[in-house]
Structure formats: C-alpha cells, structure tokens
C-alpha positions in Angstrom: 123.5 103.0 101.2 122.9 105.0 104.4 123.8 108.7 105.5 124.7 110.7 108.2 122.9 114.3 108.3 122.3 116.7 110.6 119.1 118.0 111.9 117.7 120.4 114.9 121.2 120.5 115.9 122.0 116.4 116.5 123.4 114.0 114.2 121.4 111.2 112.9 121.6 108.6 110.7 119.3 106.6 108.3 118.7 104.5 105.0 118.5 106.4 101.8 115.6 105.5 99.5 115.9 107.6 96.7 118.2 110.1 96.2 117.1 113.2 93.8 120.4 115.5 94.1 118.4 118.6 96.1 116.8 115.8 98.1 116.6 112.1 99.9 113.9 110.0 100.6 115.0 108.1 104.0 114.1 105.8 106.8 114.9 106.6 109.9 116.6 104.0 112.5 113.1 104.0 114.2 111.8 102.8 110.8 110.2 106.3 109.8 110.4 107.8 106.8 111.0 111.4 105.9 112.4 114.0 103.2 115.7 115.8 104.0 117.4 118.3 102.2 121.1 116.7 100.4 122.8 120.1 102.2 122.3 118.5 105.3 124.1 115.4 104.7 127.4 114.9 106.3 128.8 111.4 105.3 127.1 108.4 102.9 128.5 105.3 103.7 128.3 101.8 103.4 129.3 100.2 106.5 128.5 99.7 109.4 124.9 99.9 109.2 123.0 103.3 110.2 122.0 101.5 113.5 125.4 101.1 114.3 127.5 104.1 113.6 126.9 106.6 116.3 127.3 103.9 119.2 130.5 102.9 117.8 131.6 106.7 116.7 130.8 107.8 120.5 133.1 105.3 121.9 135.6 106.3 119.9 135.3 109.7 120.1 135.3 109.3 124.4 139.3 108.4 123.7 140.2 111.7 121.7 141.7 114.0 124.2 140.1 117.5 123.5 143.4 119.5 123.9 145.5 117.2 122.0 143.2 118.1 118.8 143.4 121.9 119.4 147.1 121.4 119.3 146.8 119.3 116.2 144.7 121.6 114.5 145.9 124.4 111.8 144.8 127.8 112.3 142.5 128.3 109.5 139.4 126.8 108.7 139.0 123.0 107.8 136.6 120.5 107.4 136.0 117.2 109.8 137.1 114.7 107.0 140.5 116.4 106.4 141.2 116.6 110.2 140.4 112.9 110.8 142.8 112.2 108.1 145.6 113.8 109.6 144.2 113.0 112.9 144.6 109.2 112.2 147.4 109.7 109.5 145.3 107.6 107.1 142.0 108.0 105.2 139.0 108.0 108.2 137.1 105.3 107.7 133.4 106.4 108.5 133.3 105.2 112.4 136.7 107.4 112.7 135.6 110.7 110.6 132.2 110.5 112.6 134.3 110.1 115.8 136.1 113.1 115.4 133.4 115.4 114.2 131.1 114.3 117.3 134.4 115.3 119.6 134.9 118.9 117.4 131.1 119.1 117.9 131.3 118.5 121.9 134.0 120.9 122.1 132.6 124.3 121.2 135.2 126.2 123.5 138.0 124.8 121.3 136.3 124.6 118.2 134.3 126.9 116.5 131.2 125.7 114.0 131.4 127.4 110.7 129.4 125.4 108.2 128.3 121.9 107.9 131.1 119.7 108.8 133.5 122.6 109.0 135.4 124.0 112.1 138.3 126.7 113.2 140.2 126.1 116.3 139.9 129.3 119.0 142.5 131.8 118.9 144.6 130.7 122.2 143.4 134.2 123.9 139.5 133.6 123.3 140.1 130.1 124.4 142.1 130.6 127.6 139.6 133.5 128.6 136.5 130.7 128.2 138.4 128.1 129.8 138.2 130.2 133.1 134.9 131.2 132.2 134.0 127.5 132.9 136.3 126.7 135.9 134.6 129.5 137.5 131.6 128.1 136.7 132.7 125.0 137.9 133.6 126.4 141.3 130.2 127.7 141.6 128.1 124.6 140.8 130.7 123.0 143.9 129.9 126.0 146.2 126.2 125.6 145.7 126.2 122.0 146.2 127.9 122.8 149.5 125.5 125.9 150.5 122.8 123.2 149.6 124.1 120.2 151.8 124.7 122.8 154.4 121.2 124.1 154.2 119.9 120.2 154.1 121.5 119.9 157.2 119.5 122.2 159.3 122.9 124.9 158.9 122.9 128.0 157.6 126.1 128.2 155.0 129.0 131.4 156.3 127.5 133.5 153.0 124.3 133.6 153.6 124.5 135.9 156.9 125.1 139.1 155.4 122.5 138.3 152.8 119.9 137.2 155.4 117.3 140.1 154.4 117.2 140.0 151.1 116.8 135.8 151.1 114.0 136.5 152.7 112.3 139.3 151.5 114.0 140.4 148.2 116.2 137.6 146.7 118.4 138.1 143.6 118.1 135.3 141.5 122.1 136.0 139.7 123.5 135.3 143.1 125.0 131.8 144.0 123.2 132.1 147.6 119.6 132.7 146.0 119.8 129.3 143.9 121.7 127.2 146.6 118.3 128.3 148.6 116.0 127.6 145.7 117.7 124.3 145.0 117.8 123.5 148.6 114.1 124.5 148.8 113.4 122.1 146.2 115.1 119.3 147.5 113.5 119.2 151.2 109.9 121.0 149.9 110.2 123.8 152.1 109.7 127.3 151.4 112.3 130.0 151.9 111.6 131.2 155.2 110.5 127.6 156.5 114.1 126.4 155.5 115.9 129.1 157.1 113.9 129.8 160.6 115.3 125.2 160.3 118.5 126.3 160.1 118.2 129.5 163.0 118.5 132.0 160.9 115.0 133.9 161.7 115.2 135.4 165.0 112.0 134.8 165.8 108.6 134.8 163.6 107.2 137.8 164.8 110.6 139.7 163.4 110.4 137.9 160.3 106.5 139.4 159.7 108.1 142.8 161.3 111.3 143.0 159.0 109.3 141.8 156.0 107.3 145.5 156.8 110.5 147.6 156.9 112.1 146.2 154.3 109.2 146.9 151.9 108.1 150.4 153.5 110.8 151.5 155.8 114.3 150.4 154.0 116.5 152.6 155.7 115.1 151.7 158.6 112.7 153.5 161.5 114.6 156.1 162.9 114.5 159.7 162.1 116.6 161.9 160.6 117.7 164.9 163.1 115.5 167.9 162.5 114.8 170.7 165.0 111.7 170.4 166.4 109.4 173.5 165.7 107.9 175.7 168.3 104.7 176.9 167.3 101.7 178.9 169.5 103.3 182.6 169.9 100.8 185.2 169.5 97.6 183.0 169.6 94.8 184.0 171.8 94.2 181.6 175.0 90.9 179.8 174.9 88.8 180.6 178.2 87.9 176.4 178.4 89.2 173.6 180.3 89.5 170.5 177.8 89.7 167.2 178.0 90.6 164.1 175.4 89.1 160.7 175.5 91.6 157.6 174.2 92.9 154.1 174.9 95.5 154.2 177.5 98.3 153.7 174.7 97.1 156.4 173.0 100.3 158.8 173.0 99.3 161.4 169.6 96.7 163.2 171.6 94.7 164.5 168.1 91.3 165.6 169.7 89.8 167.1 173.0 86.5 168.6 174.0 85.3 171.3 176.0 81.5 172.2 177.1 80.1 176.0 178.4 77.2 176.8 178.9 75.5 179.6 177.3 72.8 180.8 179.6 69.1 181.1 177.3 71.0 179.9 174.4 72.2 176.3 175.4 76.0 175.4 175.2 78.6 176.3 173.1 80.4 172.6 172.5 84.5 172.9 171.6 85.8 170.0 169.3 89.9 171.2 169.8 92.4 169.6 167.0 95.9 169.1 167.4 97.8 171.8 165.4 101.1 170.9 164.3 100.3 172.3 161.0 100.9 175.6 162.8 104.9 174.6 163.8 105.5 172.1 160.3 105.8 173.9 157.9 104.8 172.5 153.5 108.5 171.8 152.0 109.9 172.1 155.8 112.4 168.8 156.4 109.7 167.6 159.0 107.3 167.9 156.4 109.2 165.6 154.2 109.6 163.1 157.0 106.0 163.2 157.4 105.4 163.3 153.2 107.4 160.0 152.7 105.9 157.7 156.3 102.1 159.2 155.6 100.4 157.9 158.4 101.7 156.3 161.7 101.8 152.3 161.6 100.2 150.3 164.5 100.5 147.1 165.6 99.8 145.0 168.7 102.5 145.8 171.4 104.8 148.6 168.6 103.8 151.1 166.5 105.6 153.0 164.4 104.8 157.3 164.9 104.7 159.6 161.2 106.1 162.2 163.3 109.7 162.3 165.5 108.4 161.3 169.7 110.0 165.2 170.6 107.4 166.5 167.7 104.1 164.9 169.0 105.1 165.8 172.5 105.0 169.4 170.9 101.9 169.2 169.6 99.9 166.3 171.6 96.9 167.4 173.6 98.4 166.7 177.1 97.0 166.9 180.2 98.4 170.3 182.1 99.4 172.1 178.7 97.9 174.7 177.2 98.8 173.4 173.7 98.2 175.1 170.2 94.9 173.8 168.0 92.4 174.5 165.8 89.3 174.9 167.7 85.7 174.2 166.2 82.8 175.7 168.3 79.1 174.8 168.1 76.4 176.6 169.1 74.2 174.6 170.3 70.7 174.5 171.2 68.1 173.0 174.3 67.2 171.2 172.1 70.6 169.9 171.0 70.4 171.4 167.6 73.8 173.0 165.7 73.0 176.5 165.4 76.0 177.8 164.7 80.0 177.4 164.2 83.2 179.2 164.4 86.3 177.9 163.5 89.7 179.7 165.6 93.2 178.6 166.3 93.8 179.4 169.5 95.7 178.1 172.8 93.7 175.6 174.3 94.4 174.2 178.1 94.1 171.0 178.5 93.0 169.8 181.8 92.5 165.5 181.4 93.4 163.1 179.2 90.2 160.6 180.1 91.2 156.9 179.5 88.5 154.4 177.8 89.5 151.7 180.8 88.9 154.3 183.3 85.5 156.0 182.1 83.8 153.5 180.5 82.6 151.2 183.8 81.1 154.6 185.0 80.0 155.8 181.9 78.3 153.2 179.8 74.8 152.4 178.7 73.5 150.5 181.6 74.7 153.8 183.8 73.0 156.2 181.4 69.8 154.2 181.8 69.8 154.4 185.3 71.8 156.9 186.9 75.6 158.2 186.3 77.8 158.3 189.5 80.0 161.2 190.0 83.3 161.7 188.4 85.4 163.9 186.9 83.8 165.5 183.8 80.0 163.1 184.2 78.1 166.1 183.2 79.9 167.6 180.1 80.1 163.8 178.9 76.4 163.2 179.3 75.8 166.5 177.4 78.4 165.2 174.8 76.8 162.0 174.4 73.2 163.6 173.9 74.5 165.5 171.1 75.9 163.1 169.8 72.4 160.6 169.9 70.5 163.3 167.9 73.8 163.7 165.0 73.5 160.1 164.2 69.7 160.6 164.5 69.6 163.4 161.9 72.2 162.0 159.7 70.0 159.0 160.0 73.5 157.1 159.9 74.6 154.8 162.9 78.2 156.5 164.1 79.1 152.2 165.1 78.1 148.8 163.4 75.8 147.2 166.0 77.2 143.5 167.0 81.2 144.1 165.3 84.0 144.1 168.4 87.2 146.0 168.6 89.8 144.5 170.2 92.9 145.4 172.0 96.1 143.7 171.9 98.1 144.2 175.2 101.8 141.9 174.9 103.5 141.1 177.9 107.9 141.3 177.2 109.5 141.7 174.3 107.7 141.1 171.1 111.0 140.1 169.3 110.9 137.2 171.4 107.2 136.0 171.3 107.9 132.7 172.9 108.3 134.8 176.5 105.7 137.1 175.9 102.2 136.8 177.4 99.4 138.0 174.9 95.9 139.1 176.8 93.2 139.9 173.9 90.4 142.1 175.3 87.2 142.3 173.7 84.7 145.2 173.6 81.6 146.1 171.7 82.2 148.9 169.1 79.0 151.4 169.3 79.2 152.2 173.1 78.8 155.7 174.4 81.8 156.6 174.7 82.8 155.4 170.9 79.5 157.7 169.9 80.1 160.6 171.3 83.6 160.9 170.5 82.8 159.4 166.9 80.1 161.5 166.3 82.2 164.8 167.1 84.8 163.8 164.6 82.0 163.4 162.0 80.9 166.7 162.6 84.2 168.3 162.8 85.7 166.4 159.6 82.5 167.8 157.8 81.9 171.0 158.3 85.7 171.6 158.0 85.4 170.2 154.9 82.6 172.2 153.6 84.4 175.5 155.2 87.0 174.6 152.2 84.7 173.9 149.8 82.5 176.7 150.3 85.6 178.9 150.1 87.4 177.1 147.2 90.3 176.1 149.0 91.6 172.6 147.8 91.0 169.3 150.4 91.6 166.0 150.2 87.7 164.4 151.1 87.1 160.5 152.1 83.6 160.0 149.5 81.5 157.0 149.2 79.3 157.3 146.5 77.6 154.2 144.9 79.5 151.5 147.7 82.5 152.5 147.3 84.8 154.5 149.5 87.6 156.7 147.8 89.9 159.4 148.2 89.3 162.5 145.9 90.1 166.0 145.7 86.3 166.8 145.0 83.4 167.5 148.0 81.7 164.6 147.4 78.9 162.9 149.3 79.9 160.1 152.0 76.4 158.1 151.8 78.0 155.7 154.7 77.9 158.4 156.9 75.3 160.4 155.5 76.8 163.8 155.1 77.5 166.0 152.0 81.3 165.9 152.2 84.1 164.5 154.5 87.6 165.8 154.4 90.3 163.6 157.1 90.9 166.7 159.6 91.2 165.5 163.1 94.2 163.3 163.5 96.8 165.8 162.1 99.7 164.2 164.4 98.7 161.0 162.8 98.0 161.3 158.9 99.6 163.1 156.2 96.1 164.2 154.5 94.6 165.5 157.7 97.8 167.6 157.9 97.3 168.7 154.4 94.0 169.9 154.7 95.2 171.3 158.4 97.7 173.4 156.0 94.4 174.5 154.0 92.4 175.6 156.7 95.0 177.5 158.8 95.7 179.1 155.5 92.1 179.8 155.3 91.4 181.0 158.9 94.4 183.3 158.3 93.6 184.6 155.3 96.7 183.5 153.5 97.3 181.5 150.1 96.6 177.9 150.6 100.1 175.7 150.0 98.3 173.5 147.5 96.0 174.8 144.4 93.1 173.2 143.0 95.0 171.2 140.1 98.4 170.8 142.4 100.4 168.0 141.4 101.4 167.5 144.6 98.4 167.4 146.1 97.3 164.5 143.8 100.4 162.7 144.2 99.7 163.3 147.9 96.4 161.9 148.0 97.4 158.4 145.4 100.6 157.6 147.6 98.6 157.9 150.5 95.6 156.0 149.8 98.0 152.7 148.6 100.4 153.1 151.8 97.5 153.9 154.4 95.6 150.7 153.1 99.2 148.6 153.0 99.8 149.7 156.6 95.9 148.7 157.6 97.1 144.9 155.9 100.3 144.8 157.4 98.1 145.3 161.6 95.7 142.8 160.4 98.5 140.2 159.6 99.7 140.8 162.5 96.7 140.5 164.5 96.0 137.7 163.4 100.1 136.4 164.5 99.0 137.6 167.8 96.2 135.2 167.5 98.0 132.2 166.7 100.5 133.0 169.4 97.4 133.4 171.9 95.5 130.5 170.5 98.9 128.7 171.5 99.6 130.3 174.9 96.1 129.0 176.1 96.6 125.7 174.9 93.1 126.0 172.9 91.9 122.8 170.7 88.9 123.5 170.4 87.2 126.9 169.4 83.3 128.1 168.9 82.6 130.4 165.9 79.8 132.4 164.0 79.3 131.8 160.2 79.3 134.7 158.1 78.9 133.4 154.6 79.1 130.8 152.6 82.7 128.5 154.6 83.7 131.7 156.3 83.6 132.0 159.8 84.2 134.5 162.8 85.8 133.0 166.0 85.1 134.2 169.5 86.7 136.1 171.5 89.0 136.8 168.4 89.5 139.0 165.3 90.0 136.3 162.8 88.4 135.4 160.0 88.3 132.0 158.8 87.4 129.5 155.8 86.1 126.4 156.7 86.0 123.6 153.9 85.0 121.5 156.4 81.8 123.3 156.6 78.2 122.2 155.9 75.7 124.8 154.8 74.7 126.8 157.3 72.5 130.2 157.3 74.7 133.3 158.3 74.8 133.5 162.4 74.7 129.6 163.0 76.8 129.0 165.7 79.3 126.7 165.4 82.5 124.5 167.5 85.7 124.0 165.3 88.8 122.0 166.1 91.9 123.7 165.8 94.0 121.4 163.5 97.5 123.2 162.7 98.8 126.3 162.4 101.9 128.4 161.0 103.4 131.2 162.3 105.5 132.3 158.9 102.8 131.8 156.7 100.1 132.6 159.4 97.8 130.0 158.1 95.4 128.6 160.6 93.2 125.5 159.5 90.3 124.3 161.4 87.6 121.6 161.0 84.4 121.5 161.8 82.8 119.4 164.7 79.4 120.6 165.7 77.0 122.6 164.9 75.4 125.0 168.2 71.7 125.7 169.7 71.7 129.6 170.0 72.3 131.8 166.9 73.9 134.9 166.8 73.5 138.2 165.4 75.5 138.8 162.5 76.5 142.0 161.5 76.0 143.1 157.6 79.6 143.6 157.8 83.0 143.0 159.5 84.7 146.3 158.2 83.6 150.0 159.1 84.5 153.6 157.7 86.7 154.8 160.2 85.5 158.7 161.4 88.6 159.9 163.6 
C-alpha cells in the first residue's frame, strides 16, 4: 500500500510500513524511512506505484486548463476528490484526483487552500483584481528584460534619464530601473557607475565624484538663496595701521592681515586683524542659517564651494585698498621679542596689500634670511614677523610645520567638467617655510589668547583640544598638547567656518559688553559644534578624493609608467612629486624611508583606485616624517 501526504508545503509519496491510526511508519521513494503524522495524508492507494504517481499526475494535470476549473467549480468549499469526480464525471482514479489537486494547488489565484485537500474558488472580484496584479507584473519582468538588454548593449534605456542621480548615488531598490541596473550589473560584472559611464550616461568622471558630493551634502544644489547682504562698520574707530594679508593667489576669503609699529623704548606693537563679518551676520539672521546649514567652505582642486554668498565675502574680505571692519588683536611686544601685553578692539582697519605666496616667497625665504633680504614691499615688517614668530614656536617648544611633509597646489587648466581637455600642473612646496611660520604662528597666538579671553571671562567657545593623541572639538578650554598651548578656540577664518564665526559672535559680544548669543549649556551650541565636526571632516575626505582624481588624471596627462616612491610603513608608500598615498602588496620589507621605483599598472577614475608594483629598490633614503597629517592652525 502506498500514500500520498503532504509535507513542508510539497506533495510526496512513499510506502507505508505500519500504520498505527495517529501515525505511519514509511519509506520514502529515495528508500528513507520516516514517521508522519496520518493528518497529513492525502490519498492511500494501490496503483501505480509511489515512484510513479506524481510523474504521471503532472502530465496530466499540464492538460487541465486553469479557467475551465474555476468555471466548473461551486462556490463553496469542497474537497479535491469531489471536484475530480465531477471534473472527470466518474470516480478519479488516483493518477486523476492527484492531477487535479496538483493543478488547484498551482493555481493559488483561482483557488484558495483551506485545509488539507480542501479548496474555495476566488470570488470573481478578488480574482479579477489578482489577475491584473500579475499581468502587471508580467509587463514589468518584459520591461526589465528590455532595460537590461539595453543596458548590455552599451545604451542607456529612455527611463533611466530622469532617474540618472539617484542610479548613481541613491538608488531605490522598489523601482523597475534600480533592478534592470542591478540585474544588468550582474550579468556583465560591472558596477553601477562602470555600466553607465559604458553606456554615456556619466558626463565625465570628475562630475560623477563632484555630483556624488552635492547630492549627499548639497541636495538642493549650490546656489544661494537671495538675502540682503549686510553692511556692517558704522561707528567703529579707524585703526592708525597699514595692513597687509599673506595667501595663495586663489585665496579670495581674505580672513587675516598684519600690521607692525614701532613703539620707540618699548619695541613694537604687532596687529593680528580678523575678518569681522560677525559684526554684519547676525545669530538667527537668514545669512546666518545659510552659513549654519554649509559650515565651512568646500575646496577642491580648480572649484570650491564658499559658506558665505561671493557679494558677502566681498563685504567682509580683507582687500587691498579697503578699510574693512575686523577684530583686531595687538601685542606688545618686546626687544627681545617677548608678548608683553594684548588688547583686543574692533575697529576699521585699512588694508594696504594683499601679499601673494608665489610673489613673496623667492624673496623672502630661508636661504634669503640667511644671507641678506632684497628690498620689497613690506621686507622689514616681515622679517620682524618672522622673528616673532621663531621665538613662539621656541617657547611653546612646538614646531608651527612638520619638517619633511609637502603641500601641494592644484592649478587646472579649462573646464574641470571636462577633464579630458584640461591640463593639470601639480606644484610642490615644503610646508615649514618662513612664510608658513610666521603667518602660522600668528594664528596660534591669536586663536589662543582669544580663547583664553573667553574662558577667563566665562563666555562659552567652541576650542580645538588634543589631550592624550587625540584631537577633538569641545566646548571646554582644554589643553592642545600638539601645539603646546593651554587652550585653542578656531577664531581666525570667520568668512570661512561656522565655529570661528561662533566664537567671533562671543567675542564681539564680549568686547562690547553685551550677552553672548550662546550660553554655557546651549543646545545649539552643542549641536553647532557635533554637525560641524562630522561635515568639516566629510568635506576634508571629499578634497582628498579628489586630489587624488587629479592625480590619476595627471599621472595620465604625463604619460607616466613608471614612478619613484618613499615607504612609510609596513606596504604603504608616498609617491613623488605627489600627494598620494599608496599600498603596495608587491612590496618587500623595507625600513620606513627606503626609496623605492614602482610601475604604474592600472588605474580607475570612478573608483579612483590606483595599483602599482614594485620594481626596484633605490640607493639614497629619505627622511620620513612621523606623520603625513598636521593640526591645521589658521
């Protein structure tokens, strides 16, 4: 005697060798044995044999038209056996009865399951209402096998160019153009972005890295909302100085300038001038909110994108021929270049130059300081500057530069959208010259004393701390051991971060005796400080990654195959003349500072992967730096 049961869901069949009413002993087709429950069994039968029934029952069953059986069937409920007697106007044998419960089974849109073996025909509404449900269904497995073909083919399907954006960047997973991509990805072994820069739809790969950016920190796009720019300066006293600011030549938010007087049997009274827009901006203004939600200004190699509206930094940036608006720190200082003394003023400060790095720094560097400056504008006030500044880092017992790191600048030739025309020079220069000192060292000492000015008075700051290795934004006046002073609070770049605009806020309120806009345990000011830390340190990642496109792009352009490179540690490696760092399987073990020659191998622009191998190892060593990241003091 055999049975069919059901079990997990499927229909099987097997030899019964003992039956005990609640339960069966049986053997399996495949010749196992096993205990079923008897309210699982569907049919006993004779004939055919167990091996036998479901290949002739599904054969059968493939010649029962699906529809004609909904017609057929009654509306109640019913169970398989009585159906296949009426069905076949006779009593079923066992391949027939098993035929038609396996076609009420594969039907579950016409048939509903209510027990073992028993069934209830969908109500025609229910049933006509599923039966779109699965043409539609139907018409959207053909359109993604088209969108897929299309996308095989090196095409980019009519849907998908409204949709381009979020593809890329933020793709919905529910929409039919998401899993034609996924399934097309799949099929050729391409990622998303490879797959559709195939098919054209990346405009180039530098706007893919750039759009990636917006549409993660800037999705309503770069460009400001109107807002009256504010006009800020009535009433202050003019400063009797002439100042002057030293930056690259792209440098267009002025922050910082300088001034020198001498103070005949006292020494000099140095001027460290700050940018006040704090003065014009006012906390809760609509400019304010601009500058509250974009936090810092975003740079990149040939772009950047400004915290403040252009017609607001031309406001407030320290531009040659203006007498512009600032908070003014002045140090007395000594013969012997010690800080006797400071007042802090806002005041109208003229500014006379705006001294450019490429311009000053072949007059003014350390092999001219050793021997003898030439004469240019400003020679002697820088000279001063730069002695100051030697005995700051001296007493702080800090260097103000990394000895042996490089900063490099970035100057693109056409349109970066289209980095196939453009021409990419990459200029090199040693961080820790004189220029970088003096102007370095100022900030330190500007950023804190400011900041012990607030804490001394009690006036809340947002302070940059480094206390046990690690650097970290806080609302306490903690030590920064990197730079070796009690407490440093971001002050100087007010046109170009939202916390050195806070804590401008603090100390105008201070120097004009006013309530500070934040308090101590101010929400805001907390909220201030944690969104700013995350999207400063996002927007740092986002100019490195694209730095390092630049690179690639450059490494291209000069048709370079092979490179020379410094290991720092363990397979990582620093190439010349570059800012890239680079692992190395290929790498034997080498002591920090070997020189080395890589091959370039390949190369990606979207995923901006760049794989070398080694070749040779090099005679001279080089110097290698404890580090390839530095506090930044502006």
């Amino acid at each position: 005697m055999f049975l069919l049961f059901e079990e997990d869901g499927a229909f099987k069949t097997a030899t019964i060798l003992t039956d005990n009413d609640a339960s069966l002993q049986i053997e399996m087709v495949s010749g196992k044995r096993a205990k079923i429950k008897a309210a699982t069994v569907l049919l006993r039968f004779k004939e055919p044999t167990a091996s036998a029934l479901l290949d002739a029952a599904e054969l059968l069953a493939e010649s029962v038209e699906t529809e004609f059986l909904w017609e057929c069937a009654s509306d109640g409920e019913f169970s398989f056996l009585d159906f296949a007697r009426d069905y076949f106007g006779h009593e079923a044998s066992t391949v027939e009865a098993t035929a038609i419960l396996l076609a009420l089974h594969s039907a579950p849109v016409y048939f509903h399951r209510k027990g073992k073996g028993r069934f209830r025909k969908a109500p025609a509404d229910i049933l006509a209402a599923a039966l779109a449900g699965l043409e539609k269904k139907r018409q959207q497995a053909l359109a993604i096998e088209r969108m897929v073909e299309t996308l095989k083919a090196g095409q980019l399907p009519s849907e998908f160019t409204p949709l381009l954006r979020d593809l890329l960047y933020k793709p919905d997973r529910n929409r039919l153009e998401t899993k034609a991509l996924e399934a097309a990805c799949a099929d050729t072994g391409l990622s998303a972005a490879h797959l559709l820069a195939q098919c054209g739809a990346i405009r180039s790969t530098s706007d893919y890295h750039f759009q990636r950016f917006l549409n993660d920190y800037f999705p309503r796009g770069t460009d400001f909302p109107a807002c009256e720019t504010p006009v800020a300066g009535k009433g202050l006293p003019r400063a009797e100085v002439r100042a002057f600011s030293i930056d690259d030549a792209a440098t267009t938010e002025i922050d910082d300038a300088f001034s020198v007087q001498a103070l005949p049997g006292i020494g000099w009274r140095v001027g460290i001038h700050i940018a006040a827009p704090g003065l014009g901006i006012l906390p809760g203004s609509p400019l304010d909110g601009i500058a509250r939600e974009r936090l810092s200004t975003v740079y990149m190699p040939g772009n950047k994108i400004t915290m403040l509206p252009d017609a607001v930094v031309e406001q407030f940036t320290l531009s040659a021929g203006r007498t512009c608006p600032a908070v003014s720190l002045y140090l007395t200082v000594s013969p012997e270049l010690e800080i006797t003394g400071h007042e802090s003023r806002l005041e109208l400060v003229p500014v006379v130059a705006n001294l450019r790095h490429h311009e000053i720094e072949p007059l003014f560097n350390e092999g001219t300081l050793a021997t003898a400056l030439p004469e240019f504008a400003f020679r002697d006030e820088l000279k001063l500057l730069w002695q100051l500044a030697c005995a700051c880092e001296g007493r702080r017992g800090k260097p103000s530069a990394v000895q042996g790191i490089n900063d490099y600048n970035f100057d693109i030739d056409g349109d970066i959208a289209e980095p196939a025309q453009c021409r990419v020079i990459i200029s090199e220069r040693k961080r820790g010259s004189p220029l970088d000192k003096l102007v370095s060292e100022l900030m330190i000492v500007a950023n804190s004393t400011w900041g012990g000015l607030l804490a001394e008075n009690g006036i809340a700051a947002i302070y940059r701390a480094q206390t046990g290795g690690k650097v970290r934004m806080t609302t306490s006046p903690l030590p920064h051991d990197g730079l070796g002073v009690a407490q440093y609070a971001w002050s100087s770049s007010p046109l170009r971060r939202y916390v050195d605009l806070i804590n401008q806020w603090q100390l105008i309120a201070h120097l004009t005796e006013q309530s500070p806009p934040f308090g101590a345990k101010s929400d805001a000011l907390f909220a201030a400080m944690r969104d700013f830390d995350l999207t400063y340190a996002a927007y740092a990642e986002f100019q490195r990654g694209m730095e390092r496109y630049w690179c690639l792009r450059w490494l291209q352009q000069e048709g370079i195959s092979e490179i020379d490179a410094t290991v720092r540690r363990e397979a990582m490696v620093k190439l010349d003349r570059l800012p890239l760092l680079l692992r190395v399987p290929s790498l034997p073990e080498l002591s920090p500072g070997s020189r080395v020659r890589l091959a370039v191998e390949s190369m990606d622009e979207l995923t901006l992967d760049l794989n070398c191998r080694y070749v040779d190892s090099l005679d001279a060593p080089a110097d290698t730096p404890a580090s390839d990241e530095l506090e930044p003091v502006s």
